[in-house]
C-alpha positions in Angstrom: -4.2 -19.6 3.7 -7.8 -20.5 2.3 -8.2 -16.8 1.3 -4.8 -17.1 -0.7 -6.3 -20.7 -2.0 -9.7 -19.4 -3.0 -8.0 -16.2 -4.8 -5.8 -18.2 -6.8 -8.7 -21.0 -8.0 -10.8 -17.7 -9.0 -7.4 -16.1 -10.6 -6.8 -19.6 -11.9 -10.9 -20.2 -13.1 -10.8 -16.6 -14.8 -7.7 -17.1 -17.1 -9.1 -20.4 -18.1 -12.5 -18.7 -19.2 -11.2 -15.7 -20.9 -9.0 -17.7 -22.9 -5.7 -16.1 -22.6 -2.7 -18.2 -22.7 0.0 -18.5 -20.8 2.7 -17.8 -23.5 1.2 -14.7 -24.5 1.3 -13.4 -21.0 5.0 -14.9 -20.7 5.9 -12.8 -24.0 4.5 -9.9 -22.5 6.6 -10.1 -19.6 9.3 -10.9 -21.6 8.9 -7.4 -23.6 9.4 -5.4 -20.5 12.9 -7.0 -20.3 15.1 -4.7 -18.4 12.2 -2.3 -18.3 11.5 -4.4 -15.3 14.6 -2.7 -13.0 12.7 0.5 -14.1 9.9 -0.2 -12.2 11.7 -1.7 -9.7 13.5 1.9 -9.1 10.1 3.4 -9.4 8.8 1.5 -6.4 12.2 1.9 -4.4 11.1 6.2 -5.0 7.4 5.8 -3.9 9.0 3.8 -1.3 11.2 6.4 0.0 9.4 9.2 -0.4 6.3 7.3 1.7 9.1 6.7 4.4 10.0 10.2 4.7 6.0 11.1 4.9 6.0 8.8 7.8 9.4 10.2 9.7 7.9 14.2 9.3 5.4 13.4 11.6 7.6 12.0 14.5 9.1 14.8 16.7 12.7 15.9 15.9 13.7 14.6 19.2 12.6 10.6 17.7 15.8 8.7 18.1 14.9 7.1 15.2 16.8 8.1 12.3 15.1 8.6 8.4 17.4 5.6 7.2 15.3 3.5 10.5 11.8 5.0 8.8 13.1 3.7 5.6 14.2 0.0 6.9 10.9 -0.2 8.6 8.9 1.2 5.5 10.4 -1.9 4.0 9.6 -4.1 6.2 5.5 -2.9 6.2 5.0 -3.4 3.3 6.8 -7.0 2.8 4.7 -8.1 5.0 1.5 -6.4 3.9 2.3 -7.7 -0.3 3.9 -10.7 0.0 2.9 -12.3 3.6 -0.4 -14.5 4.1 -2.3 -11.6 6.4 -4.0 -9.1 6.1 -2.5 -5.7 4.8 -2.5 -4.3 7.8 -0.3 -6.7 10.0 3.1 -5.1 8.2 1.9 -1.7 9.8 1.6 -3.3 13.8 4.8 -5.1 13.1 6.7 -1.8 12.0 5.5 -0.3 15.4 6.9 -3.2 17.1 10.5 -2.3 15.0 10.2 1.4 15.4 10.3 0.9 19.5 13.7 -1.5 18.8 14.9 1.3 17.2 14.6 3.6 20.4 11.4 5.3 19.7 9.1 5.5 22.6 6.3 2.8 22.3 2.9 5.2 22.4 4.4 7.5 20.0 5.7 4.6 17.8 2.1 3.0 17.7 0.6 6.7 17.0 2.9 7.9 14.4 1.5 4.4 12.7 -1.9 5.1 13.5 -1.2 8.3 11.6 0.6 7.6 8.5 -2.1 4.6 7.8 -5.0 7.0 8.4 -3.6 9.7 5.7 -2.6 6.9 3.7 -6.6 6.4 3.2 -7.2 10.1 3.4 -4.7 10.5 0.4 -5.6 7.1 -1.5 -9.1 8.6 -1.4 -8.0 11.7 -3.1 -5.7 9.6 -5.2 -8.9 7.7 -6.5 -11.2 10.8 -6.6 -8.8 12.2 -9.2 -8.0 9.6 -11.1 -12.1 9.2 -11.7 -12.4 12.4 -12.5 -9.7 11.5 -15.4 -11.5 8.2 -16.4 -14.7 10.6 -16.6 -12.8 13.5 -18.6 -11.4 10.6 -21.3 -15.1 8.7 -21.4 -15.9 4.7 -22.2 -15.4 3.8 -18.6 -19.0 4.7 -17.3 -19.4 1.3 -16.1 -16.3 1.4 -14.2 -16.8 5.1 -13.1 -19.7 4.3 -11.5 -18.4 1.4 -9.8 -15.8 3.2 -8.3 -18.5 6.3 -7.2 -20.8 3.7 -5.4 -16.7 2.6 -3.6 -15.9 6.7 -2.6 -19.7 7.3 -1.4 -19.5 4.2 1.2 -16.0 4.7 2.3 -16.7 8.4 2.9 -18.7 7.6 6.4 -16.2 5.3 6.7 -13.0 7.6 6.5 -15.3 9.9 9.0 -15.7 6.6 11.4 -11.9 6.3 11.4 -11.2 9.8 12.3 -13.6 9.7 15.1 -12.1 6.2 16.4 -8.6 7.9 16.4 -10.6 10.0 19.6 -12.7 7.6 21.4 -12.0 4.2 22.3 -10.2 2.3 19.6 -7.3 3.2 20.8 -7.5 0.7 23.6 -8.9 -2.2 21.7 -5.5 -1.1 19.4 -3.3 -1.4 22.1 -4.9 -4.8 23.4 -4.6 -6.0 20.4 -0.9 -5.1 19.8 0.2 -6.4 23.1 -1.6 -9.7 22.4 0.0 -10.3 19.4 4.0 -9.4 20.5 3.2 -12.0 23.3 6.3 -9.7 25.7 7.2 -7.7 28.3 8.3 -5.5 26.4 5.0 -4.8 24.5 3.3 -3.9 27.4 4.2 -0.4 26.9 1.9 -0.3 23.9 -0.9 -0.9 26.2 -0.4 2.7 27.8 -3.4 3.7 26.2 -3.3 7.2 27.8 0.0 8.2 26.7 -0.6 6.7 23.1 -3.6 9.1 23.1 -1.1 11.7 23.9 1.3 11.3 21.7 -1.7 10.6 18.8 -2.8 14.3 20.1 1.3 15.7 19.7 1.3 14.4 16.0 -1.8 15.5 15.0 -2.1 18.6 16.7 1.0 20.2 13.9 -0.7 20.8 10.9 1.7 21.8 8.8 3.3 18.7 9.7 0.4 16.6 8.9 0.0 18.4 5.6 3.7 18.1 4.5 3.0 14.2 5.3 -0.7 14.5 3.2 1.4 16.2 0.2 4.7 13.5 0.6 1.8 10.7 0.4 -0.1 11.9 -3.0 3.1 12.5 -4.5 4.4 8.8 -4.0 0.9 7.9 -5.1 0.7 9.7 -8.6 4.6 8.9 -8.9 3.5 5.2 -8.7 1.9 6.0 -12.5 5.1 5.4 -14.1 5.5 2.0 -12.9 2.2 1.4 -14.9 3.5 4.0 -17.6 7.1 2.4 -18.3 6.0 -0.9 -18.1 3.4 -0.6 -20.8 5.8 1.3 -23.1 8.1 -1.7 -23.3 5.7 -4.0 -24.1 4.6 -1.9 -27.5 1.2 -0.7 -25.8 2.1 2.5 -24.8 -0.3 4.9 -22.8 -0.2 8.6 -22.2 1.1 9.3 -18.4 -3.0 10.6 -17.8 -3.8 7.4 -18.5 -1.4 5.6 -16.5 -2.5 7.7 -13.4 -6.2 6.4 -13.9 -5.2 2.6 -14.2 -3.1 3.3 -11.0 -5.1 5.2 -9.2 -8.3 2.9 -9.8 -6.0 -0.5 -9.2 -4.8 1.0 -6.2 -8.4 1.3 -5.0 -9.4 -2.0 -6.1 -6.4 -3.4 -4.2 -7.5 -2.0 -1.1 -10.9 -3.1 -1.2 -9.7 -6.4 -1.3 -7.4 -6.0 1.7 -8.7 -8.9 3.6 -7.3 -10.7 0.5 -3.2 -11.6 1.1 -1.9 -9.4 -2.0 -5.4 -9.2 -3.2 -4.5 -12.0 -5.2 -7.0 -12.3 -8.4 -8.2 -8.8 -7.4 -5.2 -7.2 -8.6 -5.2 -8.8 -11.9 -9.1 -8.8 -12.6 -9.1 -4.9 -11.7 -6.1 -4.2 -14.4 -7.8 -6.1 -16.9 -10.8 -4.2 -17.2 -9.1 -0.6 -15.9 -6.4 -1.5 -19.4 -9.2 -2.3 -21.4 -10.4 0.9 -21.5 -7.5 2.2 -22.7 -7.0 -0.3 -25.5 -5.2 -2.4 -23.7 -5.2 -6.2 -24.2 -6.1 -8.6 -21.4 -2.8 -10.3 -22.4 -0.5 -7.4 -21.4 -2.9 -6.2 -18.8 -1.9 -9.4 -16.6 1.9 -8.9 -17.7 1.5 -5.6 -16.0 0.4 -7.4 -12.7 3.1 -9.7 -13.2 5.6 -6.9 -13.5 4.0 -5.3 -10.2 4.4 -8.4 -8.2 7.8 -8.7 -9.4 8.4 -5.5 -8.0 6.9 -6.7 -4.7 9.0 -9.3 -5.1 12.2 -7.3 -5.6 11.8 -5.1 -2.4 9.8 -7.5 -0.3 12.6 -10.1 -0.1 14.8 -7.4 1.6 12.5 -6.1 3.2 11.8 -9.4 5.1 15.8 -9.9 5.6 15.7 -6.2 7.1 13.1 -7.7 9.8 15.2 -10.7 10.3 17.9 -8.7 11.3 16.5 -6.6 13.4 14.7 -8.5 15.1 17.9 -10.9 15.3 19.8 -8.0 16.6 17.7 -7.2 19.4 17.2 -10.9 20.3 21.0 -11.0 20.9 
């Protein structure tokens, strides 16, 4: 909670400064009109599609049906965008619902493991490309190099996590998942050798892993249009290249700041600048964030009733 109070005093501290009003931002928002269920369909796709990147890597014999995956994929990220922790809480808590949902526990908690790690892999791609477009189009050098100095430290990074997959996080994983259910019925996540295992079973199909990789920077570069449609309605239209940079780059931004709940500030500060080099005013740059969270909004609410009632379900 002091994060979410710190981000919005610095949100708060940085529209004062810059001198943007309210209204303006509120007419913004107000252009995108219907525009807005647009990008709420957008983000309901991405969503979709990043379900059934997570479901291809569980075995066909996974009780858990695609419509589950989706439910679940929900359910994440609710609770990574619009919940006070840190954005990776929604991913131990959809291991918890995957189990309820008849899925063995170590091979819940891997296929998780999994799908966040090419997540990274594929946002790191995802940002590679869309720098390689900010480069192509120019005026950004600032930013560009910003972002290179980001992709050089998490490189070592993205190696660390592939190496931890192997040698002992998996216990401190475990530990830490059973200590947070609190149940019995958590214990099973602590079978460290058999989540190994099944971690060993998912990644040992490549294909499978590469049909997930693929499903994943599709969503991602799909996730342009949101930025694409709702600039259009506002009357600052951009070309869909230069949707994919602001994405791609906001994206990245956004998960720097994961320790932030919704990288509130972040967010907005990072469109700003990304929009301004595209001619974009400040104004309508924080309209877009507006929009986004909206969108957050729109499927996080369900999202969070889809956890209610599962978790109801299995209480009674």
């Amino acid at each position: 909670m002091l994060l979410i109070a710190i981000a919005l005093l610095v949100a708060g501290f940085g529209l004062y400064w810059s001198g943007i009003s309210l209204a303006s931002i509120g007419e913004a928002v107000a252009a995108v009109g219907w525009g807005i269920g647009l990008v709420v369909l957008v983000r309901l796709f991405v969503t979709l599609v990043l379900a059934l990147a997570w479901r291809v890597l569980g075995p066909s014999s996974d009780p858990a049906a695609l419509r589950d995956y989706i439910n679940v994929r929900l359910v994440r990220d609710a609770f990574n965008s619009l919940l006070p922790v840190a954005q990776i809480g929604g991913d131990v808590v959809g291991a918890r619902l995957l189990t309820l949902r008849g899925t063995a526990a170590p091979l819940a908690a891997a296929s998780v493991v999994t799908d966040v790690f090419l997540q990274i892999i594929t946002q790191f791609l995802f940002t590679l490309a869309g720098l390689a477009l900010l480069l192509r189009y120019g005026g950004g050098e600032t930013i560009a190099a910003s972002v290179s100095g980001g992709l050089l430290v998490a490189i070592p990074v993205l190696i660390g996590l592939l190496f931890a997959q192997r040698r002992g996080a998996g216990a401190m994983i475990m530990a830490a998942v059973k200590k947070l259910g609190g149940g019995r019925e958590w214990a099973a996540f602590a079978a460290t050798d058999a989540f190994y295992a099944a971690l060993g079973l998912i990644q040992s199909r490549t294909g499978v892993m590469a049909t997930s990789a693929a499903l994943h920077l599709f969503a991602w570069s799909f996730a342009a249009v949101e930025v694409y449609v709702a600039l259009l309605w506002m009357g600052h239209p951009v070309t869909l290249a230069e949707a994919f940079v602001i994405e791609s780059l906001a994206q990245a931004v956004r998960g720097a700041a994961f320790v932030v709940p919704g990288a509130i500030g972040v967010q907005e500060g990072g469109l700003v600048v990304l929009c301004a080099v595209f001619g974009v005013p400040a104004g309508p740059a924080l309209a877009l964030s507006l929009v986004k969270r909206l969108a957050d909004l729109a499927l996080g609410l369900p999202g969070l009733g889809i956890w209610y009632w599962l978790e109801g379900r299995h209480a009674r």
